[in-house]
N, CA and C atoms as a LAMMPS dump frame, in Angstrom:
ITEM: TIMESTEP
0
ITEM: NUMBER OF ATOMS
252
ITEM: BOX BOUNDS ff ff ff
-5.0000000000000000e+02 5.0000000000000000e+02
-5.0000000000000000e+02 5.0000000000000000e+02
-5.0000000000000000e+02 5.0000000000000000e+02
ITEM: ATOMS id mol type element x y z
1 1 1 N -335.584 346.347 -431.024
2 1 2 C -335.228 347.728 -430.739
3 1 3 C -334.451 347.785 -429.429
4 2 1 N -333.302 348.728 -429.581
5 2 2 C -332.112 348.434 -428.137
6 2 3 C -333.26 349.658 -426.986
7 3 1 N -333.035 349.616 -425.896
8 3 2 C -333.481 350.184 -424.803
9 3 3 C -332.368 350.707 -424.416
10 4 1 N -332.747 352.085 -424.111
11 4 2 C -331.534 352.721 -423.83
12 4 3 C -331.759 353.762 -422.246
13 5 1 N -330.866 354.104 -421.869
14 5 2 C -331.348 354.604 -420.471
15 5 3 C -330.675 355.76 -419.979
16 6 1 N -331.845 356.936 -419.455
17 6 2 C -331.394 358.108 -419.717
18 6 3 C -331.647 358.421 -418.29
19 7 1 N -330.555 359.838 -417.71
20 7 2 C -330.533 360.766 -416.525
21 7 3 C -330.729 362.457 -416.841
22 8 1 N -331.467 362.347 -415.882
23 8 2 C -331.715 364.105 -416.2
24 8 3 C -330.201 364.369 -414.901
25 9 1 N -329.72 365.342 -415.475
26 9 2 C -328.597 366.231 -415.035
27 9 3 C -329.678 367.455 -413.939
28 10 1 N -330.257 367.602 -413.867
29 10 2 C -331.334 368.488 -412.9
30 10 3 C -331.472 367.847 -411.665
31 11 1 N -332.288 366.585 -412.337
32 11 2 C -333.071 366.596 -411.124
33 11 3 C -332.797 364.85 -410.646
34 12 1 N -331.723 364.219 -411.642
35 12 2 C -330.998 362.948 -411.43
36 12 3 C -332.261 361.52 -411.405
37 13 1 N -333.289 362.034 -412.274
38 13 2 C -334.258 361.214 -412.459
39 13 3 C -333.92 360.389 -413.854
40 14 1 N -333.974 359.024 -413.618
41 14 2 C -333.568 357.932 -414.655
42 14 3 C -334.24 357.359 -415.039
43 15 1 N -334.33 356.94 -416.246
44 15 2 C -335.409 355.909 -416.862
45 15 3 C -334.9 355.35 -418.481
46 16 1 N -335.786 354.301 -418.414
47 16 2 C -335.556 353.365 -419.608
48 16 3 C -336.422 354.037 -421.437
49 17 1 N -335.613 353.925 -422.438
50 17 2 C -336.499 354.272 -423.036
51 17 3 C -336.299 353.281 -424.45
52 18 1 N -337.349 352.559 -425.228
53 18 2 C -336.95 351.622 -426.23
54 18 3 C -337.04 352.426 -427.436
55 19 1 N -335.872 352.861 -428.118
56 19 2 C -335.816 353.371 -429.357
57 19 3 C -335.17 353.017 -430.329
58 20 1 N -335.658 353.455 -431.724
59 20 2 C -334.762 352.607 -432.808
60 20 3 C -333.299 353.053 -432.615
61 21 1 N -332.381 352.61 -433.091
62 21 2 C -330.782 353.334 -433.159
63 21 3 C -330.839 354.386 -434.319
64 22 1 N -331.562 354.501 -435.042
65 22 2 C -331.716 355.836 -435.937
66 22 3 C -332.447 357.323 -435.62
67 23 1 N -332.872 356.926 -434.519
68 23 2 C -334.009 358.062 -433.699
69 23 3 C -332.764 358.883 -432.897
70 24 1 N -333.024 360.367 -432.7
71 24 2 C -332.477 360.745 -431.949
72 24 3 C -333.109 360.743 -430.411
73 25 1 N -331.619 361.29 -430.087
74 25 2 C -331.716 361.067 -428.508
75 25 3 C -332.738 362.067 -427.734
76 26 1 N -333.503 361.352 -426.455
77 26 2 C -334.299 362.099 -426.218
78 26 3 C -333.433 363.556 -425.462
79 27 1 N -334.663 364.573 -425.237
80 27 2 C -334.159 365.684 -424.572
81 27 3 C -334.58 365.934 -423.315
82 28 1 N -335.882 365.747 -423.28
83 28 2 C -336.324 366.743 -422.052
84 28 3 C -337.178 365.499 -421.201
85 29 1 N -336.47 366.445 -420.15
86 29 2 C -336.81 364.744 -418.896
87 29 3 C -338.533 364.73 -418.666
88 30 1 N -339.169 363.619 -418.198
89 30 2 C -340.725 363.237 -418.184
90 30 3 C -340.688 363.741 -417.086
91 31 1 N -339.749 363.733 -415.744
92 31 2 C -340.13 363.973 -414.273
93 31 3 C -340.153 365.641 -414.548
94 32 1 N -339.303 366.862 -414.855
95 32 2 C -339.038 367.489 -414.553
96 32 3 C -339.306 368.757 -415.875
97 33 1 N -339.503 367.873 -417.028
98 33 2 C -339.738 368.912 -418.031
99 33 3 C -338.62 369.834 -418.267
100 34 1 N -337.44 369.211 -417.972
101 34 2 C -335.824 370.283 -418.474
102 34 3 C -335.587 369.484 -419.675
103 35 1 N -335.058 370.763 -420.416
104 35 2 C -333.846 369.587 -421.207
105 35 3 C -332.463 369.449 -420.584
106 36 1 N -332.594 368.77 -420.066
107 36 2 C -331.316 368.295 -420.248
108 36 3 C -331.095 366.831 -419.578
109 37 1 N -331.331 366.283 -420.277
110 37 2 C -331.151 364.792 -420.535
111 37 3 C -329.727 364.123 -421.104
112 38 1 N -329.275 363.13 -420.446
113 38 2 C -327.721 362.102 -420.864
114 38 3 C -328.326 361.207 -421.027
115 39 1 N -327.925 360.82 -422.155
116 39 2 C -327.791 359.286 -422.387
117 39 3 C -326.996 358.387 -421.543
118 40 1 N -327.323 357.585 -420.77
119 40 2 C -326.18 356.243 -419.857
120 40 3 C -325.965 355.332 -420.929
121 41 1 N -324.189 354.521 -420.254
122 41 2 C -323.725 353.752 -420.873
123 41 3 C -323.777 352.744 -419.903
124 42 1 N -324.259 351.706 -420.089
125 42 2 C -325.078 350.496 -419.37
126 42 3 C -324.81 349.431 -420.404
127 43 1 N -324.956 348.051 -419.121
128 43 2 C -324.508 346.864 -419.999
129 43 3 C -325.181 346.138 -420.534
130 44 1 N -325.386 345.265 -421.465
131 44 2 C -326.572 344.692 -421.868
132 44 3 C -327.07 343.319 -421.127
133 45 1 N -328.203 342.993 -421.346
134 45 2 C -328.987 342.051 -420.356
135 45 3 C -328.758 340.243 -421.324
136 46 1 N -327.819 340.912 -421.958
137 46 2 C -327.778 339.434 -422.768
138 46 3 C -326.559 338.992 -422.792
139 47 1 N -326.719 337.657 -422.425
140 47 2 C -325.013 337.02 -421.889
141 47 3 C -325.409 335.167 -422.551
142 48 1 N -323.928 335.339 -423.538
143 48 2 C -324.118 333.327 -423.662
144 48 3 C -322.962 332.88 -422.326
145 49 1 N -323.885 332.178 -421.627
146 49 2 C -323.198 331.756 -420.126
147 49 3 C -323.717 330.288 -420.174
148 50 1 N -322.912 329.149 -419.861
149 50 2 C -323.378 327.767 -419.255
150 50 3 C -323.729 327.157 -420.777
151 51 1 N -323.852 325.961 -420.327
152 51 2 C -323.731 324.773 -421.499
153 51 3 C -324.805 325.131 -422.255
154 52 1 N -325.273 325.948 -423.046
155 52 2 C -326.445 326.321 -423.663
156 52 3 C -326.708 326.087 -424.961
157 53 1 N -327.337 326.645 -425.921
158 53 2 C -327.287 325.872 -427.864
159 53 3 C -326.1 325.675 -427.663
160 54 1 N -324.992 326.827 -427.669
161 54 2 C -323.821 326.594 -428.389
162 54 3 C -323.009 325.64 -428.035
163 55 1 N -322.773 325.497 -427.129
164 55 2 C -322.154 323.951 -426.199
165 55 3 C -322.097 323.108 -426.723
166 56 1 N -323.969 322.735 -427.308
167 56 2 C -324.314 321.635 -427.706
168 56 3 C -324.588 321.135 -429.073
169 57 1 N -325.08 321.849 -429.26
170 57 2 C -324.775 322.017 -431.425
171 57 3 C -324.415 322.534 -431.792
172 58 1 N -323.597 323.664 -431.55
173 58 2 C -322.335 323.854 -432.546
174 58 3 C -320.798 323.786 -431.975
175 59 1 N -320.449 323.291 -430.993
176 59 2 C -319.491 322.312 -430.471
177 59 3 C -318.232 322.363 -431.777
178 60 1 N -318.524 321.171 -432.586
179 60 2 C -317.849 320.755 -433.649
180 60 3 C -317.632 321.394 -434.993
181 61 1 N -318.792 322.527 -435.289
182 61 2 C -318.247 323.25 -436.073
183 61 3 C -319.067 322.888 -437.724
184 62 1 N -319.729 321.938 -437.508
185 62 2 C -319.758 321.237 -438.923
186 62 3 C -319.437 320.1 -439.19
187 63 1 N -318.486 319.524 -438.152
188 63 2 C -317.266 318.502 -438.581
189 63 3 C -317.834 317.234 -438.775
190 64 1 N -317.282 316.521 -439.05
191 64 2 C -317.849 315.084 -439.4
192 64 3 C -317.147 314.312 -438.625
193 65 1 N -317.495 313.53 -437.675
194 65 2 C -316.609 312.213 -437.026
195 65 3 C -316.192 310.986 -437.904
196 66 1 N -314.799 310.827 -438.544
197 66 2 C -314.627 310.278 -439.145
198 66 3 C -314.642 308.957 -438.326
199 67 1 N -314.175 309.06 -437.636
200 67 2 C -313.797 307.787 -436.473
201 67 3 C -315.004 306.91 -436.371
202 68 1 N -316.099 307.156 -436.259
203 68 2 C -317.733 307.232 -436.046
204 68 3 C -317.648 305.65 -436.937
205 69 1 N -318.394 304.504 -436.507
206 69 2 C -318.536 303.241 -437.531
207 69 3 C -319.808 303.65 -438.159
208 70 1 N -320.163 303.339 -439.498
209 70 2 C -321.023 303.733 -440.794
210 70 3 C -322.418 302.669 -440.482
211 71 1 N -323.55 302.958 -440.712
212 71 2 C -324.61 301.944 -440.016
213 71 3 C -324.366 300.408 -441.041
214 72 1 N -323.676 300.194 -442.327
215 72 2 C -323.69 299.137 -443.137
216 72 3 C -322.309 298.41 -442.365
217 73 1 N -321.403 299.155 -441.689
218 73 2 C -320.649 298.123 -441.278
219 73 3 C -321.212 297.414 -439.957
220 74 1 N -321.992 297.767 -439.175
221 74 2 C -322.473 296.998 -438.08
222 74 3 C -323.58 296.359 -438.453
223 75 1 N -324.099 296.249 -439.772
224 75 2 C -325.121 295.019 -440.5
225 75 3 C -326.759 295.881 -440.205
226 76 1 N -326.491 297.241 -439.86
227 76 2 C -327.542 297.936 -439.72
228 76 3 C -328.048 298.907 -440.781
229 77 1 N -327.817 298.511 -441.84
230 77 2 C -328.006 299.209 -442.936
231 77 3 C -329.47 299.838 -443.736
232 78 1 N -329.806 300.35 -443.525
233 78 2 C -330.907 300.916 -444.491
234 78 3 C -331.565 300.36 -445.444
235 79 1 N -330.441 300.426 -446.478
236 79 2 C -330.698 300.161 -447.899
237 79 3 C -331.089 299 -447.92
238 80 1 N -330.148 297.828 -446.783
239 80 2 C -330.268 296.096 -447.131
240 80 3 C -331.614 295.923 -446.257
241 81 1 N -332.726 296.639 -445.532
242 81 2 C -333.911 296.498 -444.256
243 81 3 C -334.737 295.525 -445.039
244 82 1 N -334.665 296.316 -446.597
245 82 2 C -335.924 295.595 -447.073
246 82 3 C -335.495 294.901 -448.513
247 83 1 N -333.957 294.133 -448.23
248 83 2 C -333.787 293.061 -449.022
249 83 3 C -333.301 291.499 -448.988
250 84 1 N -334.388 291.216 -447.979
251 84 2 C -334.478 289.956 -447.294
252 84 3 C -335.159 288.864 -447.826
């Protein structure tokens, strides 16, 4: 649920309030008992910043390193472990 953050036009008292996005907007301020309440436009507290998941696993996209040597060509194979 987004948190949204409201000013009374009265009495310039602000506060946070967590509501669904289908709820209407509140009216009447808690400090002062007016209606008249604004909704603020404020930024959100969530930021992808610094080498974080995405950096690191999803980088490539999916891709496959073709370049990459296959474990049967360096004699490290799987399949051949247990046909000795």
């Amino acid at each position: 649920m987004p948190i949204y953050e409201y000013e009374c036009t009265d009495c310039q008292h602000t506060f946070e309030a967590m509501q669904k996005m289908t709820d209407a907007p509140l009216e009447e301020c808690p400090a002062c008992h007016q209606k008249s309440l604004k909704k603020l436009i404020s930024a959100a507290g969530f930021r992808l910043k610094g080498s974080g998941w995405y950096a690191t696993d999803f980088k490539n996209s999916g891709k496959v390193d073709k370049t990459a040597t296959p474990p049967c060509a360096t004699g490290t194979c799987p399949a051949a472990c247990g046909s000795e």
